[in-house]
N, C-alpha and C positions, 0 to 999 in steps of 0.2 A: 569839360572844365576840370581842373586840378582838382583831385582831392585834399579838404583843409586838414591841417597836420594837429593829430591830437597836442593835446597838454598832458603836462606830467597831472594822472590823478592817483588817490587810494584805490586801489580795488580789496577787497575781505579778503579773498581767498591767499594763504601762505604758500599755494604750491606756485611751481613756475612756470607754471599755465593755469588760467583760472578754469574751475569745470561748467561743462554748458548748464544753460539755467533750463530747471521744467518745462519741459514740451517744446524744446527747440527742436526747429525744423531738420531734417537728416537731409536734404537735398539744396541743390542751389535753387529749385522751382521755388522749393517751400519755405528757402530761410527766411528769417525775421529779418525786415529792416535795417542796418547798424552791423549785420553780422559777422562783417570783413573789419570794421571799427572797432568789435569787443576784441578781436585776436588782435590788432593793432595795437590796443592799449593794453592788454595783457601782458603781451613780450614786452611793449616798451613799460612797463610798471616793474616787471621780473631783472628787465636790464640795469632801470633805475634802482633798485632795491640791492642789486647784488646776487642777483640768486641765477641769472643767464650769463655765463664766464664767455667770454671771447675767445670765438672759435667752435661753440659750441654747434652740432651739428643741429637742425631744424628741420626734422622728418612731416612733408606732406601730412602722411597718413595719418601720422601720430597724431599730427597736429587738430586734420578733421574728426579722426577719432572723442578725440579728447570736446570738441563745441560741437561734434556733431551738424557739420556740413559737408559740402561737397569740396573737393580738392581744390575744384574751380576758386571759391571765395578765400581758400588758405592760401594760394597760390597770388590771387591778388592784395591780400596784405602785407605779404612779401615784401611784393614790387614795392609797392607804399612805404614799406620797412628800408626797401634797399633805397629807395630817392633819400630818405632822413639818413642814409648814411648808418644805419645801426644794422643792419643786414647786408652781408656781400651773398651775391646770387652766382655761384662758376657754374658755367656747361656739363654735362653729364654727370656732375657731384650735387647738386642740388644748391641749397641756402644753408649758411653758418650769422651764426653770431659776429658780427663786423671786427674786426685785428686794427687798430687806427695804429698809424704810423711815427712815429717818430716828430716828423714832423709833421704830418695833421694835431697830433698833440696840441705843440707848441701855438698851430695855428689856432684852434680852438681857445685854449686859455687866452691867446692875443685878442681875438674878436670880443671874447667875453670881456676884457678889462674895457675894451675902450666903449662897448654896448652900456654894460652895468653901471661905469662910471658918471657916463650923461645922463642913464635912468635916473641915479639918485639927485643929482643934482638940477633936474627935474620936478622929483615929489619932494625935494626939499621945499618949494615952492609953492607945493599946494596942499601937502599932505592933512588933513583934519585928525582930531580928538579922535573921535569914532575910529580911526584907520591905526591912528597909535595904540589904540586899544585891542583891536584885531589884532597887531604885529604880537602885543604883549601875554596874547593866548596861545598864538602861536609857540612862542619862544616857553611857553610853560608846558605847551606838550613836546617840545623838543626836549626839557630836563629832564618830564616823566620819562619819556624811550630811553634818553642816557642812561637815565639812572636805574631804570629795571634790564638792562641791557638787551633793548630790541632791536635784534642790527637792522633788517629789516624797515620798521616801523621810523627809529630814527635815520638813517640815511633817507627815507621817503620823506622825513619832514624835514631834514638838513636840505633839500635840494628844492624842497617846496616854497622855502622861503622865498626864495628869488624869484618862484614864478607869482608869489603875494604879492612881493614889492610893484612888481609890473604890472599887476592885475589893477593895482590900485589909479594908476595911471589913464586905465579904459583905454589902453591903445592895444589892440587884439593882435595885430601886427606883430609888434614888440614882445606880445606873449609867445605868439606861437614860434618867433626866430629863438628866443632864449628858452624856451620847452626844449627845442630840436639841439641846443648849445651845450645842455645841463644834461642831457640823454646822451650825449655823442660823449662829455665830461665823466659820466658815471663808465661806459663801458673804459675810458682811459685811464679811471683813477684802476679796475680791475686790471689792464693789461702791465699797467707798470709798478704795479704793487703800493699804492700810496700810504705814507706813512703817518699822514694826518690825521691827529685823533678826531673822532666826533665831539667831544667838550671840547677841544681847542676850536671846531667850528661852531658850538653851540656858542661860546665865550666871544667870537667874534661876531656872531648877530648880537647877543645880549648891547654890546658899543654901540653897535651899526642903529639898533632902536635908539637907544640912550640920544644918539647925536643927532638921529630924524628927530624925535620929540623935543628938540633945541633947538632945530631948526638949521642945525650948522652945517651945510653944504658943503665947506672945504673939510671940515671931521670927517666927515659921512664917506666924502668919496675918497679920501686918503686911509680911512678904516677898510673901506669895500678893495681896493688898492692892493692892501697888506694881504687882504684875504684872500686873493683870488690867486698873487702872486707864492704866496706862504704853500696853499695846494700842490701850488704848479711845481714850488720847490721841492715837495718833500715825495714828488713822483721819480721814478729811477730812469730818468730820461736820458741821463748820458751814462751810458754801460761803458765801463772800460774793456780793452782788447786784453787778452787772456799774455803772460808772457808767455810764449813756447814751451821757455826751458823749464819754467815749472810743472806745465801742465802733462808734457811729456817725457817728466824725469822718471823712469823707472821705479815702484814703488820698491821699497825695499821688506 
């Protein structure tokens, strides 16, 4: 059977790998349960957060070193890694941090607008008291991380938003597709340099609640619209071609 694709979560640790916990097993006989799952969600928390750059190389050993298992179990999160598309696996070089293309980009952003859009217009629907209330915590620990500048911390909770939205929903499905959407998002926003601030995306949940709490469906998804598209704009997706004569005029 497939293995279920994590969700974007918190993990404590700031490095970019988390270190193994007390008396974890050193072998693949003796590892604990989950153990291929905790390195799964590590890289992809490290990726999400900003702290794994694309391209980056992903050494085995390091890796089992570091949680303290066997190659075997590093080796199968990988694979795991590389199905989400967040890890490329080449022959005799090992695993890297995934390079998304150009047009996977594009294709990701596209998936997300039309996924996101019907989410909202959705929990427009059913959304409860309790649930707006949630959203309105959330968005207050989004101000805290702006505003003590945790890049980290807020990028974790800019990206977690969206998997709240969904969560609220109870369709698991819908979680785990826009988890793997928003992962595949963060390593894109790092390859093309985005230039969207985090208060410009704090500022556009701040609406996106305001209009769920109204109830207004067409607000919500024409907010959710601007936002997803406003990202996509301020990524450096179309490089221009260098001209010759400049690049090869002789320095004086």
């Amino acid at each position: 059977m497939p293995q279920k694709r994590q969700k974007i979560q918190p993990l404590p640790s700031t490095d970019s790998l988390r270190e193994p916990r007390p008396g974890t097993a050193t072998n693949a006989g003796e590892a604990m349960p989950g153990a291929t799952q905790r390195i799964v969600e590590a890289i992809t928390t490290a990726i999400v957060e900003r702290r794994l750059m694309p391209g980056t190389k992903l050494a085995e050993q390091k890796i089992a070193d570091i949680f303290q298992v066997s190659r075997t179990l590093v080796r199968q999160a990988l694979n795991q890694l590389s199905r989400d598309h967040l890890v490329t696996l080449e022959p005799a070089r090992g695993a890297f941090v995934a390079t998304p293309s150009i047009e996977e980009a594009r294709q990701v952003f596209q998936v997300r607008l039309m996924l996101e859009s019907a989410m909202l217009r959705q929990l427009c629907a059913c959304i409860t008291e309790p649930q707006i209330a949630s959203l309105r915590a959330h968005l207050q620990q989004e101000r805290e991380a702006v505003a003590r500048v945790d890049v980290p911390g807020r990028t974790r909770l800019l990206a977690d938003f969206h998997m709240v939205l969904a969560r609220m929903l109870g369709n698991e499905v819908l979680a785990d597709l826009l988890a793997d959407l928003l992962s595949r998002s963060s390593l894109i926003s790092l390859m093309y340099q985005s230039s969207h601030s985090a208060q410009h995306s704090q500022d556009d949940h701040v609406r996106l609640v305001d209009a769920l709490e109204k109830r207004d469906a067409r607000a919500a998804v024409r907010l959710m619209e601007q936002h997803i598209a406003s990202v996509e704009r301020n990524l450096r997706l179309d490089p221009k071609s260098p001209d010759l004569a400049d690049v090869l005029r002789p320095l004086n």
